[in-house]
Structure formats: structure tokens, C-alpha cells
C-alpha positions as CSV (number, residue, x, y, z in Angstrom):
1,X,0.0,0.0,0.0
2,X,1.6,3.3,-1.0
3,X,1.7,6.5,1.4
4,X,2.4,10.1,0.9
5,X,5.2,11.8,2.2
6,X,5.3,15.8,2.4
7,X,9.0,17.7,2.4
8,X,10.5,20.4,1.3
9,X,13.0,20.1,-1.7
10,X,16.6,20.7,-1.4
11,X,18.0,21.5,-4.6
12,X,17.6,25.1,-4.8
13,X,16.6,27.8,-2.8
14,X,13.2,28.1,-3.2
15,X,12.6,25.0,-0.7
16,X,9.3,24.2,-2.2
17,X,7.1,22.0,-0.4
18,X,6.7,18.5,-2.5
19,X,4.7,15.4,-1.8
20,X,5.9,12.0,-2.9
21,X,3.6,8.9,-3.5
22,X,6.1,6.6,-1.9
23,X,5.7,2.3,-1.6
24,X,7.8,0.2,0.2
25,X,11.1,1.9,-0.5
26,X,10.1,3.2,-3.7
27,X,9.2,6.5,-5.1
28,X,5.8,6.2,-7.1
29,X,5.5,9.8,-7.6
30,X,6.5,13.2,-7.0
31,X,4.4,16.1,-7.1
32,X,4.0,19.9,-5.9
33,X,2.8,20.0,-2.6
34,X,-0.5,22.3,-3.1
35,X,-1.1,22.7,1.0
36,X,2.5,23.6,1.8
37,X,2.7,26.7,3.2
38,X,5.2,28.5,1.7
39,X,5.2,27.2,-1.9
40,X,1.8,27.3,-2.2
41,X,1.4,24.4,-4.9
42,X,4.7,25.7,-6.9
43,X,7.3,23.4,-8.1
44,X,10.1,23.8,-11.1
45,X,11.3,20.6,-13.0
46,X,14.2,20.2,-10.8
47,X,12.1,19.2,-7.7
48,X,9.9,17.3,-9.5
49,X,12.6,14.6,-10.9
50,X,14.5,14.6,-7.4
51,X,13.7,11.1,-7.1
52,X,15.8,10.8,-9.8
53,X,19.3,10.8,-7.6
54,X,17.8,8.0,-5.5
55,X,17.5,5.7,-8.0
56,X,20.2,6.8,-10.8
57,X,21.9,3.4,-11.1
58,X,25.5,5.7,-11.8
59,X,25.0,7.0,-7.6
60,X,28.2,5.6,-5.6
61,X,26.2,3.7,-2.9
62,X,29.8,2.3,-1.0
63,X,33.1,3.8,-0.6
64,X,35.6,3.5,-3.6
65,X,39.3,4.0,-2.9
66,X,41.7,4.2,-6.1
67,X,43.8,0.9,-6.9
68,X,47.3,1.0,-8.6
69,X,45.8,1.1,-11.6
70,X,44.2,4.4,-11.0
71,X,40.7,2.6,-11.4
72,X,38.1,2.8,-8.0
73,X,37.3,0.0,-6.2
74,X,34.7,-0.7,-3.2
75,X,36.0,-0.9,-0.3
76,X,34.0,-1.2,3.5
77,X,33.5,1.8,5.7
78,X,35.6,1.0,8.8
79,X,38.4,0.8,6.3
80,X,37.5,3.7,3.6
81,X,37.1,6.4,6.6
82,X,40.4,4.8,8.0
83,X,41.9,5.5,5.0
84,X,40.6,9.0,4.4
85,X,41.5,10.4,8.0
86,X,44.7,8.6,7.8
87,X,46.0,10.0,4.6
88,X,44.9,13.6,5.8
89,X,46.8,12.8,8.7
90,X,50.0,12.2,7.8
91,X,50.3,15.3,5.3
92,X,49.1,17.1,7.7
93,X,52.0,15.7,10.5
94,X,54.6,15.9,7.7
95,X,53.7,19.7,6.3
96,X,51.7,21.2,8.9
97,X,48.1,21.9,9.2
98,X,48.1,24.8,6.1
99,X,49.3,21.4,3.6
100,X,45.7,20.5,4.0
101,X,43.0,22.4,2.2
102,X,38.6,22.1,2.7
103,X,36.1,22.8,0.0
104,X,32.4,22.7,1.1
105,X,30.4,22.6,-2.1
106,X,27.3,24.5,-2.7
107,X,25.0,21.3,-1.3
108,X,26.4,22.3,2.1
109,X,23.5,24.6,3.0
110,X,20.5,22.2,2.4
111,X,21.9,20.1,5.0
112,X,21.6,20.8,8.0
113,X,23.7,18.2,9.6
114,X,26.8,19.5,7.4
115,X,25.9,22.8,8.4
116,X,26.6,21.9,12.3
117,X,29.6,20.1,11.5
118,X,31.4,21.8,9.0
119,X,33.3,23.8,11.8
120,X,34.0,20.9,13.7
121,X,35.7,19.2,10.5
122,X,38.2,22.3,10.2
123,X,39.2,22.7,13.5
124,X,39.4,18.9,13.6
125,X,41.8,19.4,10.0
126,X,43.6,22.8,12.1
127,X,44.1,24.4,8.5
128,X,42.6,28.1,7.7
129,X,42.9,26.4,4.0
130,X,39.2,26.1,3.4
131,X,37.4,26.9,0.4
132,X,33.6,26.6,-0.7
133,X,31.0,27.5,-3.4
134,X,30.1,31.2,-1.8
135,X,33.1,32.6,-2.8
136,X,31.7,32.3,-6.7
137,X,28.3,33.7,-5.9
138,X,27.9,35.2,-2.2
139,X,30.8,36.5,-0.7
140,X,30.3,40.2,-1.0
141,X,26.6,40.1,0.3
142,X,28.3,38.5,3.6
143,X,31.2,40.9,3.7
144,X,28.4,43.7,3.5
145,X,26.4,42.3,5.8
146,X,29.1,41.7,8.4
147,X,30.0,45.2,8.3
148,X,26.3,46.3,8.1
149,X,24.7,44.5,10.5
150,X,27.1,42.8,12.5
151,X,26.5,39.0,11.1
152,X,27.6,37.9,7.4
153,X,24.5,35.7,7.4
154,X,22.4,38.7,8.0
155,X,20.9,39.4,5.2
156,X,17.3,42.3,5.0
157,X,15.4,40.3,1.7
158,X,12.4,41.9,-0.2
159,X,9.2,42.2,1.3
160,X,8.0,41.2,-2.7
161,X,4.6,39.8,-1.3
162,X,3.8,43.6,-0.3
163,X,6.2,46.1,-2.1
164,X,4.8,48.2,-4.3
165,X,8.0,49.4,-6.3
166,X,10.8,46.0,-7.0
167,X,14.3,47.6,-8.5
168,X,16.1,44.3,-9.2
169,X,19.2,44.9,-9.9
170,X,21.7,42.1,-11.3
171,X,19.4,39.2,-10.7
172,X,17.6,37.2,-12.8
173,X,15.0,36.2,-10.2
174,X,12.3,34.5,-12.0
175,X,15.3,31.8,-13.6
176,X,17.0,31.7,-10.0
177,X,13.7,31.6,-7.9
178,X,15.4,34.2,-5.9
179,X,19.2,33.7,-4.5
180,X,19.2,35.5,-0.6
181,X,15.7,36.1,-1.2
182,X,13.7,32.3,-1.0
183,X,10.7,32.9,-2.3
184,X,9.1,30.1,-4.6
185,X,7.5,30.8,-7.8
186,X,8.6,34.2,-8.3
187,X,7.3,35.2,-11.5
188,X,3.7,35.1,-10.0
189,X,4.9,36.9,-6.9
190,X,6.7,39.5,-9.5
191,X,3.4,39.7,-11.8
192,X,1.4,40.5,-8.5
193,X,3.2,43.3,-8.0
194,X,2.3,44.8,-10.9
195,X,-1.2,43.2,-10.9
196,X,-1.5,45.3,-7.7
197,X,-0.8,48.5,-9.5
198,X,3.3,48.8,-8.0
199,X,6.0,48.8,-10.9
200,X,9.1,46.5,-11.4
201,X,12.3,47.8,-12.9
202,X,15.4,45.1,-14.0
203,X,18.6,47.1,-14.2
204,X,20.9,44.1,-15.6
205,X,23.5,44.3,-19.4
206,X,21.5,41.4,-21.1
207,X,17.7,41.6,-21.7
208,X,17.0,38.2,-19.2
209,X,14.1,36.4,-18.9
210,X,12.7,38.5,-15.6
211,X,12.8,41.8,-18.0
212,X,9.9,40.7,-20.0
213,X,7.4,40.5,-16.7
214,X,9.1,44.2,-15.9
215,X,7.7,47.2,-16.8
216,X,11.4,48.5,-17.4
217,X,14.4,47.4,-18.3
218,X,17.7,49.8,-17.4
219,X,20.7,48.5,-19.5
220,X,24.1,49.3,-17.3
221,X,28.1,48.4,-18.1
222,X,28.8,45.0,-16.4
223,X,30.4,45.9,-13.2
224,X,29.3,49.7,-12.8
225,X,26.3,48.6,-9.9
226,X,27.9,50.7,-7.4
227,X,27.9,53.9,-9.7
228,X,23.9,53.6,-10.6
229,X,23.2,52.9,-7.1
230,X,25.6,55.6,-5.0
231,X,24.5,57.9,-7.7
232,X,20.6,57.4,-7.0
233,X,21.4,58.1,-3.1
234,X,23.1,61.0,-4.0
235,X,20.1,62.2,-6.1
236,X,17.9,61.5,-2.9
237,X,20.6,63.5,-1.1
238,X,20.6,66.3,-3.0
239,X,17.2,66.9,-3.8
240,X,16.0,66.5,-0.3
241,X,14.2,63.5,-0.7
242,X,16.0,61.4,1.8
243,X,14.5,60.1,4.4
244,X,16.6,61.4,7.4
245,X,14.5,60.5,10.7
246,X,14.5,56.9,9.2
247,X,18.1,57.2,8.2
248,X,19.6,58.5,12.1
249,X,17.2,56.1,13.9
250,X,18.3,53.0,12.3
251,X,21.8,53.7,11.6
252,X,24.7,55.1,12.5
253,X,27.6,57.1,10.6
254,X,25.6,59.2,8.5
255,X,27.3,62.5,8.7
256,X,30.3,61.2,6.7
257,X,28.1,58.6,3.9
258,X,25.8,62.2,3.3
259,X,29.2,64.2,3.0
260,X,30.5,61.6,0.4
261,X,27.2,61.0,-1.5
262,X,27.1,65.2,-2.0
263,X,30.4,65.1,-3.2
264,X,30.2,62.2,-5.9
265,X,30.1,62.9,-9.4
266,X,26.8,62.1,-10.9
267,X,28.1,63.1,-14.4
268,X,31.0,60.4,-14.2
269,X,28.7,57.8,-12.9
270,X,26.1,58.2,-15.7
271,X,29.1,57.8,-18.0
272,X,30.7,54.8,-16.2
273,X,27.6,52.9,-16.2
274,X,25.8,53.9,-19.3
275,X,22.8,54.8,-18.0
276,X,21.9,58.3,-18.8
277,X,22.0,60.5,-16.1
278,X,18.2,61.6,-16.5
279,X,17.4,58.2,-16.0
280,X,19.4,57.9,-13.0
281,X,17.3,61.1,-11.5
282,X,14.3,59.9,-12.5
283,X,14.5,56.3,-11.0
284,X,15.4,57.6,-7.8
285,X,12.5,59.9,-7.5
286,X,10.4,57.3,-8.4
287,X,11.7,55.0,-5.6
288,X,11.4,57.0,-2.9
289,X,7.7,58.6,-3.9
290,X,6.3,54.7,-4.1
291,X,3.9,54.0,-1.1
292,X,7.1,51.1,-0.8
293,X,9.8,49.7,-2.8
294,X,12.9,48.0,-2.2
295,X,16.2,47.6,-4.0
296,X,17.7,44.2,-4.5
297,X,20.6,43.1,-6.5
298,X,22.4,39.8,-6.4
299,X,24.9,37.3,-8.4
300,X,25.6,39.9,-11.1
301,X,26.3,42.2,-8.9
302,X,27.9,40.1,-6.2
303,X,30.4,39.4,-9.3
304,X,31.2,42.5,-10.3
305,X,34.8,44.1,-9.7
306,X,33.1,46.1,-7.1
307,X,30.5,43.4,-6.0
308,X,31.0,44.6,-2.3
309,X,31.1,48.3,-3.0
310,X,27.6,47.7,-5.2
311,X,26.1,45.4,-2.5
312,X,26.3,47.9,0.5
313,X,25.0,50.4,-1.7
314,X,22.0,48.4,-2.8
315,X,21.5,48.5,1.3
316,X,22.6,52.0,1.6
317,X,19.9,53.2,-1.0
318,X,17.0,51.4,0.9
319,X,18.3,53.2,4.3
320,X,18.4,56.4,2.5
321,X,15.0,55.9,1.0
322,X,13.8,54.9,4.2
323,X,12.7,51.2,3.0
324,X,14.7,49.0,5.8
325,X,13.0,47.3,7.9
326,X,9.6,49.0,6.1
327,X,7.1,46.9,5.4
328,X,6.9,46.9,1.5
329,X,10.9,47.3,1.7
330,X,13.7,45.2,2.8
331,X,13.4,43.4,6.0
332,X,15.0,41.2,8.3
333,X,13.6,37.3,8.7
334,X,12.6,36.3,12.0
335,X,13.9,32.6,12.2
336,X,13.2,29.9,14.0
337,X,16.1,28.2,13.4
338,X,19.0,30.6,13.6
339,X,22.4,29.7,11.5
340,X,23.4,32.9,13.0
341,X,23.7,31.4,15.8
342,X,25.5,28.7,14.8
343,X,28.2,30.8,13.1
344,X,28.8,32.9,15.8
345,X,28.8,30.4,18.5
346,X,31.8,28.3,16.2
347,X,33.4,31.8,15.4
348,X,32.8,31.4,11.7
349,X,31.3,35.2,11.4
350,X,34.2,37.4,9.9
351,X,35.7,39.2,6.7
352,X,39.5,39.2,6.5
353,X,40.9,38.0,9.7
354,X,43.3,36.1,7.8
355,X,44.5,36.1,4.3
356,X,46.0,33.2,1.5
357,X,49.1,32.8,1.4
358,X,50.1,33.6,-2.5
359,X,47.9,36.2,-3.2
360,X,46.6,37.9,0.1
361,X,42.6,37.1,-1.0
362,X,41.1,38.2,2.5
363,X,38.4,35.3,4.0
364,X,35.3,36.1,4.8
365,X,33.1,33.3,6.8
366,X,36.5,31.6,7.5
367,X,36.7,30.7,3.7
368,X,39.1,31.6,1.2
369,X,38.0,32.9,-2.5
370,X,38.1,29.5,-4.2
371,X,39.9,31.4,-7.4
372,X,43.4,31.1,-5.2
373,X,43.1,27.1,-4.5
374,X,45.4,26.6,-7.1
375,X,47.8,28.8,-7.2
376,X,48.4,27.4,-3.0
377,X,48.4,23.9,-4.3
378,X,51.1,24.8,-7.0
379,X,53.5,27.4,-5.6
380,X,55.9,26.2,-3.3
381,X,57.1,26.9,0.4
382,X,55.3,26.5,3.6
383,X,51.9,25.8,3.5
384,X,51.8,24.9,0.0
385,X,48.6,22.7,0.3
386,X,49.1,19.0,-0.7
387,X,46.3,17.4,0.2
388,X,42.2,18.2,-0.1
389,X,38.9,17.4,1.4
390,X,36.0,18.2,-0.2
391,X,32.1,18.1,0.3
392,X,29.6,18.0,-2.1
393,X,30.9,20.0,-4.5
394,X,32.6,19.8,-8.0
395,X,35.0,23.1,-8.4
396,X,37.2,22.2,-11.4
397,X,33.3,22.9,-13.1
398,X,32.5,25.4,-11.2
399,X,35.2,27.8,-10.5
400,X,37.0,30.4,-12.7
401,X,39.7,28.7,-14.6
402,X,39.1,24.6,-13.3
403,X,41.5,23.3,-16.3
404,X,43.9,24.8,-14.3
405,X,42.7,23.7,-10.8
406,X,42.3,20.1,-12.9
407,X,45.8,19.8,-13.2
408,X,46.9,21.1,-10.1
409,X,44.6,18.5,-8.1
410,X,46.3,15.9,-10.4
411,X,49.2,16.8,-8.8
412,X,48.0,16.4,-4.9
413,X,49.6,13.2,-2.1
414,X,45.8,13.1,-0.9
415,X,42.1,13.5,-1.6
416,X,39.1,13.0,-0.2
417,X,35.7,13.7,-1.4
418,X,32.7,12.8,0.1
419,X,29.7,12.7,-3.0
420,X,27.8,10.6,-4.4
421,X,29.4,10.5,-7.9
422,X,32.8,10.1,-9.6
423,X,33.0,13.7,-11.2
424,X,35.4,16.1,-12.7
425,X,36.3,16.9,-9.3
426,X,36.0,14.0,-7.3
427,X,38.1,11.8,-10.0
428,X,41.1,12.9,-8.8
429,X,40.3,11.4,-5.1
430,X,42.2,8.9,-3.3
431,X,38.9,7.8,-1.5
432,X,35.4,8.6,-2.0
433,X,33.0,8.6,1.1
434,X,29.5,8.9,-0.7
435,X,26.5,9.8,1.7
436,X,23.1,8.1,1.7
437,X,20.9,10.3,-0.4
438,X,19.0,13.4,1.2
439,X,15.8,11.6,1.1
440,X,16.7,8.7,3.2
441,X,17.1,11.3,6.4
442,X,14.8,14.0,8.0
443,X,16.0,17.8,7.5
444,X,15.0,21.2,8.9
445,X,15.9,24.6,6.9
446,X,18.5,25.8,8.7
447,X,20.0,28.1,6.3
448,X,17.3,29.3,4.1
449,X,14.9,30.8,7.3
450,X,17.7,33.7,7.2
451,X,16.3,34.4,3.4
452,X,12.8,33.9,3.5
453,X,10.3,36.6,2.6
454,X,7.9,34.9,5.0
455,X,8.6,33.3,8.1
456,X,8.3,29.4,7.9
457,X,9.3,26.6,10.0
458,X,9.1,23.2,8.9
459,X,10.6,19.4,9.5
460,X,10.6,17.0,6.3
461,X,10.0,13.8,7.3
462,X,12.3,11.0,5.5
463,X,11.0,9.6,2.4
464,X,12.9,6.3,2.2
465,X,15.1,4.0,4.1
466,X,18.9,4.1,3.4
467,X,20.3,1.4,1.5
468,X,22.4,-1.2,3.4
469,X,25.6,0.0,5.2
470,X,24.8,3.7,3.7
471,X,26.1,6.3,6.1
472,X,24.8,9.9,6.5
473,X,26.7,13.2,5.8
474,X,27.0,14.0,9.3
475,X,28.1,11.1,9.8
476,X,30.7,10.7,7.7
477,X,32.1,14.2,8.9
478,X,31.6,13.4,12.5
479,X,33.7,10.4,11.8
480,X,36.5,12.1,10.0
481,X,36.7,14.5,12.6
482,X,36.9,12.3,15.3
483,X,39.6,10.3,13.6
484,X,41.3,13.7,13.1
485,X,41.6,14.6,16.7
486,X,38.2,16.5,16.7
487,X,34.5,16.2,17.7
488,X,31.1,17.5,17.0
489,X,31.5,20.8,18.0
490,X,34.7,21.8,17.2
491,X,35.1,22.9,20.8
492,X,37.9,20.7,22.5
493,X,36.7,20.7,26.5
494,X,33.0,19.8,25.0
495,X,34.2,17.5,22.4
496,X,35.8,15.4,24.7
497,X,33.1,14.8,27.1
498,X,30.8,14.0,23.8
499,X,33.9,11.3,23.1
500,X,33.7,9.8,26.0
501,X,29.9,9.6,26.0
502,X,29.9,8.1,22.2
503,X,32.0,5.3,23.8
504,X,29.5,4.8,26.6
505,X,27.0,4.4,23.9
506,X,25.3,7.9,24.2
507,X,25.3,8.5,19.9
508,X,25.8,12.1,18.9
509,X,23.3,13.6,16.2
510,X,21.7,17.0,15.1
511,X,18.2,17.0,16.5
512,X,19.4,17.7,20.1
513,X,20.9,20.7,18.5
514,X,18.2,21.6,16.5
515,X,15.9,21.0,19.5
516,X,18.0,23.2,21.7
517,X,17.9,25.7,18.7
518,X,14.4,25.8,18.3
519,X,13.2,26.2,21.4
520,X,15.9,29.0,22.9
521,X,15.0,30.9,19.6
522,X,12.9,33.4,18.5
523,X,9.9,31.4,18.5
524,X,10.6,28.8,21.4
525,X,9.2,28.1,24.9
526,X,13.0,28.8,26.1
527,X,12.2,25.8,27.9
528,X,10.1,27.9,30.5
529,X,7.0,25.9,31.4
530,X,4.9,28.9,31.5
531,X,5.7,30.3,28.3
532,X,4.3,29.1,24.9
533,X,6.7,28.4,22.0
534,X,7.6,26.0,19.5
535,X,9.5,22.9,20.8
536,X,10.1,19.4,18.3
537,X,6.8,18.1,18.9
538,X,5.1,21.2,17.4
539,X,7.5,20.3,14.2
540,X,6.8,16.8,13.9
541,X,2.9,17.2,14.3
542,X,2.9,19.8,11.7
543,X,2.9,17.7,8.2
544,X,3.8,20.3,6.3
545,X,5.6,22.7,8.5
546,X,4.3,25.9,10.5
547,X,3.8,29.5,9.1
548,X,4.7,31.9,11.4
549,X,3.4,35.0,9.2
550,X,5.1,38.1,7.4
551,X,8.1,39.8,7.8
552,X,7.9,41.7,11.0
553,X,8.8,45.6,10.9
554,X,12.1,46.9,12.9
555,X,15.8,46.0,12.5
556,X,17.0,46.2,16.0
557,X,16.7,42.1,16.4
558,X,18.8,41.3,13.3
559,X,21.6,43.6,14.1
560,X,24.3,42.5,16.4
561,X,26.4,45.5,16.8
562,X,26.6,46.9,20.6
563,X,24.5,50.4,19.6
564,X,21.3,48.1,17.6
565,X,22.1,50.2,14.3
């Protein structure tokens, strides 16, 4: 007899809500979810064939190690993560910790396991080496924010579902189903906008496939953001039409930003960026006379040569227009599960504490821009890395120049990837540690809450049983890092009491975490009898999670620096 199983898919940001006809251990079916909350009935293609992966016959299902004759061959657990922590191990001993090198692929943040762990694995490792997916998309929104707000992974998203002006700038939201802004099926929440009488402007080089639901497209230079966008604050500036109360109650340093927007040259930045200086002018004033708008801009802009300069001043326009924190403007998430916390607690939150050792790229969430992994695995001296972990992710595809990275992986004493397929990447691994599919385990949105442009909670249930012998992905890291000297937390004193009770049979996983994180967050009981919050049991009773309503208005709860601004 076949059941139905409702979660939320986890290949894209969107984290729409999907039901699967499911029969013994096999998917029937897949199909939007129409009651989820948040999605609303929406799916794309990708989420419909997810049950795809589970059964694609080409999915590593045990641990391969490569033979003499460079081909893989299976091999057991006890001996594959033997292998893998040993081999990371003795670089390590014989070069120092910077010899070893992370990459946590993009994957990373629909997992909510991996997110837990993924500290404990480099302090476990000892190497500031560590590399991920963000860097190519995402790192200047989190230097902005960090410097804005106090927290890289605090991010103000669109209230779309209410604004009545959208000025999109650099994102192609209606292909990406938003990117730090999760909101499934866009395009209708776009043409509501402007079924509602507000107006939607895409500033972008190419004529994409959001521009024809606009009511405008802006043609600018590739990598000129910053100029269109300083240059509209200084309009706003100038002519009087910023908002100043808004402006002085919910920042601080405004003196010297409104001495520098008066003094920037409007005529260069119309001819930096192409767009004519009118235009600039006129945008503006339309912005800030809408009953609400908000300014967003993303991957092209995050991309740009000035991707940080342009992302602070896509915030810095919605302060000056008074629109943060407005409802119909940008405005911070209330989560109920907090990956803030979690970064701060492990001490992740940063931009450039330390830099790379060949060419001084600054970190920024205690990662390094990806674009230098090569040039540290190929130029001599100390700390040349020489061996590589990596997690779900496939950079010699996805980074700029991977023939080169290709060849210098080629070149490596050790790898290890844990995936679930031999790849471009992964091919050059010693071992491969391949995870039981994110279906087989239960997962909570950890990440995405901090992006949402409503407030959602939800627990997806698993859909099938692992195959025999398959192994999580927290469990897999947890093992590495214990093998490597480490433990779940990353935190010596508390990882070794956790060792000691994994040896008396007390089994470290996630949900005590998650429980703890729940309910000590903004929505929780705080474990006070009296009170009334959210605790697990609400989760699991709720089939298809819990909506917690709209944005909420105010910025003071989402801003960690000591003044609240």
C-alpha cells in the first residue's frame, strides 16, 4: 500500500514543499505540494525529478578507494574512513596543518547536519585552508552584511509579497527563484506586483528572462552597480528627498556617507555605467515617492569588480530611501532556526581576519575565494597545500579557470571527497566517502529561514530508508573528525566529554541541537513551562511545517552591533 510523504525540496533555494507517493522503498511519484505553506502548490522541473538521484543506477552507494591502476574500487567503511582520515593525517603531520586544504560545495546549506559540522571538521583538520561554493556567488553580500549589520548571514530580503516598487538589480530572479531572497514561484509573486498596480524595474546588461514580466528594463556596463546605485542616493541627497528620521534612527555614521554622497560625481557615474544621467534622477525619485519599494541586486552584482562596494550600496539606498525594515521594503527574517547562531557560536562570522598565502585574498566566513586554491596547491614553500577534502561539490566545473585547478589536483599526495558520484572533481580522489541520499534522512531549513520573505518553520520527514551499510553526511564528517583529533562541535573541552559519551553508547546527532535551537529561539518556549513556543513536537505534528506570518517591521533584532544600528 503506498503513502504520501510531504517535504520540502533541497536543490535550490526556493525550498518548495513537494509530496511523494512513496511504496515500500520506492518513489511512485513526485508532485508539488498544493497545502505547503510557503510554496503554495509551486514546483520547477528540478524538484519534480529529485527522485531521480535516488534511484540513478551511476549513484556511488559504498566507498571507492583508487587501486594501482588508478581505477576505484569498493571498499567497506571502517576501512574507507580509516583510509581517508589517515592519509589527511600524515600530510598534515609531515607539512603542517596549512598542507591540507577544505572545499564545502554549494550542497552544504540544504543540510543541515553538514551545516553543524562543517566547523567541527576544520578545527578537527587545524588548516585556515578552506574553500567553498560562496566565494563564486555570495561572498560580497556577507562581507556587506558583516559590516552592516554585524552578522555575514544577516541578510534584509524583499518584502516582494507587499512592495509596491521592486528595482532588481543584477538578478535574474524568475530563472534563480530568488538567490538570498527564498521565495518560490517568483514570476507570480513579480506579476502581482504589478497586478496590484506597483511597478518592477530590472537594471541588468542582457535583456534576461525577468525583463519581460518588468515594466522596465535599465541596461548598465557590467560591473558599474555601485555607480547607478551611489549615484541614486546622492540624487535623494541632494534633492532632499532622503529620508533622514529613518536614516539616524536606524543607523549610525551618516554624517560622513551624506558628505560623500554630496560630493560624488553624478556626471562620471552616468558615464561609467551607461545609464543616462536623466534616467538615473528619475529612478530615484520614483523609488522613494512609491507608497514602498525596495532595492535588491544579487549574483551579477555580487560578481562584479566592485561586487561589495555595489552590494552595500543596494542596502545604503534602501536606508536612504527609508525602506529598511519597512514593510513593502527590505526586511529582516525572524527565524526559527537561527544559522546565526551557529556561526557565531563556532566563530565562523568574519571578513578578513586572515589572508592566503600567494595572493593575500582576505576570508570572509572563514573561507578563502576558491579562485586562489590553485595557485596554494602549486607554488611552493610553507603551506603549500598538498592534500584536499571536499564536500559536495565539484569546483574544477565550477570555479574560474578549473583546467587549471584540474591539473593542479592531479598533482596532490591526498584527496578525499565525500559525493555521491565520480566527477570532474571528485576523480582525482584517493577515497570517496559517498552519503546516503538526502531523502533517506529527516532535514530542517537551517539556512534558508535567514532568506525567506515569509517566516516558515518546517521538518521534512524522510521519504525512504537508506540502502544497506549507507552512512549519512553527518556522519561521515563526524567520523572524519573524530579520527582527526576532533568532535562534534569543534570545541575541544566539550568534544571530549561528547567522546567519551559516544564510547558509553550515548550516539551524537543534530536534533538535540536543532531542538535546543528551536526552542531557545525566537519562537521557542526557552524551555520555561509557562511560556508558549515552539518545541520538536510542534514540528513533527505539523505535516507540512508551520507558518509563522510576514516579515515583522524593525531591524533592532537582526543587528548584532553593541549600539542596535
Amino acid at each position: 500500500m503506498s503513502r504520501t510523504v510531504h517535504r520540502v525540496c533541497t536543490l535550490c533555494e526556493a525550498n518548495c514543499g513537494l509530496s511523494f507517493e512513496v511504496e515500500g522503498n520506492r518513489i511512485l511519484q513526485v508532485r508539488p505540494d498544493e497545502g505547503d505553506p510557503f510554496s503554495r502548490g509551486f514546483a520547477c522541473p528540478k524538484g519534480i525529478a529529485i527522485a531521480k538521484v535516488h534511484d540513478d543506477p551511476d549513484r556511488l552507494r559504498t566507498p571507492v578507494k583508487r587501486n594501482a591502476h588508478g581505477d576505484f574500487e569498493p571498499i567497506g567503511w571502517d576501512e574507507a574512513l580509516d583510509l581517508a582520515a589517515s592519509g589527511l593525517a600524515r600530510v598534515r603531520d609531515a607539512y603542517g596543518a596549512q598542507s591540507v586544504a577544505t572545499y564545502f560545495g554549494n550542497p552544504i546549506i540544504h543540510n543541515h547536519g553538514a551545516v553543524i559540522l562543517r566547523s567541527a571538521v576544520m578545527q578537527a583538520v587545524g588548516t585556515r585552508n578552506n574553500y567553498g561554493a560562496s566565494s563564486q556567488d555570495t561572498s560580497p553580500r556577507f562581507a556587506a552584511s558583516y559590516y552592516l549589520y554585524g552578522s555575514s548571514l544577516v541578510t534584509p530580503v524583499p518584502d516582494i509579497d507587499r512592495t509596491a516598487y521592486l528595482l532588481c538589480v543584477g538578478a535574474n530572479p524568475i530563472v534563480s527563484n530568488g538567490s538570498a531572497m527564498t521565495a518560490p514561484d517568483v514570476k507570480e509573486r513579480i506579476r502581482a506586483i504589478r497586478a496590484r498596480g506597483g511597478r518592477v524595474v530590472i537594471v541588468d546588461p542582457r535583456r534576461t528572462e525577468s525583463v519581460r514580466e518588468a515594466d522596465e528594463h535599465v541596461p548598465i556596463r557590467p560591473g558599474t552597480d555601485a555607480g547607478l546605485l551611489l549615484g541614486m542616493a546622492a540624487v535623494l541627497v541632494r534633492e532632499g528627498l532622503a529620508r533622514v528620521d529613518h536614516v539616524r534612527r536606524v543607523a549610525s555614521g551618516w554624517d560622513e556617507v551624506e558628505r560623500r554622497l554630496r560630493a560624488l560625481d553624478l556626471d562620471a557615474c552616468a558615464r561609467a555605467t551607461g545609464v543616462p544621467l536623466e534616467t538615473m534622477h528619475r529612478l530615484a525619485r520614483e523609488f522613494v515617492a512609491a507608497p514602498s519599494g525596495v532595492a535588491y541586486s544579487r549574483v551579477g552584482v555580487c560578481n562584479g569588480h566592485f561586487g561589495t562596494l555595489a552590494t552595500y550600496a543596494t542596502d545604503l539606498l534602501n536606508v536612504v530611501a527609508g525602506r529598511l525594515g519597512e514593510v513593502g521594503g527590505i526586511m529582516f527574517p525572524t527565524p526559527a532556526l537561527d544559522a546565526v547562531r551557529v556561526l557565531r557560536l563556532t566563530g565562523g562570522d568574519g571578513h578578513g581576519r586572515f589572508r592566503s598565502r600567494v595572493r593575500g585574498l582576505p576570508e570572509t566566513i572563514g573561507e578563502i575565494p576558491s579562485a586562489g586554491l590553485a595557485d596554494e596547491i602549486e607554488t611552493p614553500g610553507d603551506g603549500q597545500v598538498r592534500a584536499l577534502l571536499t564536500f559536495a561539490g565539484n569546483p574544477v566545473l565550477s570555479i574560474p579557470n578549473g583546467r587549471r585547478l584540474d591539473r593542479a589536483l592531479a598533482s596532490l599526495d591526498f584527496m578525499v571527497s565525500v559525493d555521491l558520484y565520480v566527477n570532474e572533481t571528485t576523480r582525482h580522489a584517493n577515497v570517496i566517502l559517498p552519503p546516503a541520499w538526502a531523502l533517506a534522512e529527516e532535514h530542517y531549513d537551517l539556512v534558508f529561514p535567514q532568506f525567506m520573505v515569509r517566516n516558515v518553520v518546517r521538518r521534512s520527514p524522510p521519504v525512504v530508508e537508506p540502502g544497506p551499510g549507507e552512512k549519512h553526511d553527518w556522519e561521515i564528517l563526524l567520523a572524519l573528525a573524530r579520527r582527526l583529533g576532533g568532535g562534534p562541535t569543534g570545541m575541544a573541552p566539550v568534544d571530549r566529554v561528547l567522546n567519551l559519551a559516544e564510547r558509553l553508547g550515548m550516539k551524537w546527532t543534530p536534533r538535540p541541537t536543532i531542538s535546543f535551537m528551536l526552542r531557545t529561539g525566537a519562537w521557542g518556549d526557552g524551555f520555561l513551562p509557562w511560556k508558549k513556543g515552539l518545541t520538536m513536537k510542534d514540528l513533527e505534528q505539523a505535516e507540512r511545517g508551520i507558518d509563522l506570518g510576514p516579515l515583522q517591521p524593525g531591524v533592532a533584532r537582526r543587528v548584532f552591533h553593541r549600539d542596535g544600528k
